[in-house]
C-alpha positions in Angstrom: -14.9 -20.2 16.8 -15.2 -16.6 16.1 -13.4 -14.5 13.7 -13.0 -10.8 14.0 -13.0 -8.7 11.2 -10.3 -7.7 9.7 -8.9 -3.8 10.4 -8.0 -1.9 7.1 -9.5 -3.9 4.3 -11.9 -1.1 3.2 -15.1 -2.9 3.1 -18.2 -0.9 3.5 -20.9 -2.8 6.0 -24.3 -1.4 5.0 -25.3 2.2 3.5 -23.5 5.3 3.5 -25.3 8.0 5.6 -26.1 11.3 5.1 -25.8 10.8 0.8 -27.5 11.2 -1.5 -27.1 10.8 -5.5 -29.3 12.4 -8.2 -28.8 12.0 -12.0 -27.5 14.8 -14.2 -26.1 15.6 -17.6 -22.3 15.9 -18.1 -21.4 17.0 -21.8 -24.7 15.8 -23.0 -24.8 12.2 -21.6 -26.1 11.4 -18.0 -24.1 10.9 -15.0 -24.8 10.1 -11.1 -23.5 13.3 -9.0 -23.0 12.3 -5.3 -24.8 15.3 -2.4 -24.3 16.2 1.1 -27.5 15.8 2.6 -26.3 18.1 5.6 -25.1 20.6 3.3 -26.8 20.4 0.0 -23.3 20.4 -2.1 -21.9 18.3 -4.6 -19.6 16.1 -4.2 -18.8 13.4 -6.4 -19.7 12.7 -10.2 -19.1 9.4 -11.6 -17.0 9.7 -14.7 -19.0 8.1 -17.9 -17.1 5.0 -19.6 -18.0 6.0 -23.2 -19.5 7.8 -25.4 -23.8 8.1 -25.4 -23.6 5.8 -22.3 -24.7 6.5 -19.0 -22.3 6.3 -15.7 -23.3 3.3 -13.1 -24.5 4.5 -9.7 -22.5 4.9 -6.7 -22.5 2.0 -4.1 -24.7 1.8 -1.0 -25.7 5.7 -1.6 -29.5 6.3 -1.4 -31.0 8.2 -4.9 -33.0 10.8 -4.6 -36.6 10.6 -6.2 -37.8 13.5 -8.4 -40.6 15.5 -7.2 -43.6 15.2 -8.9 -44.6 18.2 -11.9 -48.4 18.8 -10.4 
């Protein structure tokens, strides 16, 4: 029998579009910082959990790759 899904439970299905994340310092310790890829902005930064440790990534949001210092 089929089961439809259920309407409100906040569940993501697959990525989030049109985000990116890039990693950045924040008070000397990194941090992921969520962009707009239409509009270049930042968003989001994850907050860090201690001390000298690094924030975890956001969910389903693609990460941007450095470029390359030829």
């Amino acid at each position: 029998m089929a089961v439809n899904k259920p309407v409100g439970d906040n569940a993501r299905k697959g990525a989030v579009k049109r985000r990116s994340q890039v990693k950045t310092k924040l008070g000397g310790a990194s941090a992921w910082t969520k962009r707009s890829k239409s509009s270049g902005k930042l968003m989001a930064a994850k907050k860090l959990v201690a001390k000298k440790t690094s924030a975890k990534k956001f969910k389903g949001v693609r990460t941007e790759k450095r470029a390359s210092k030829r």
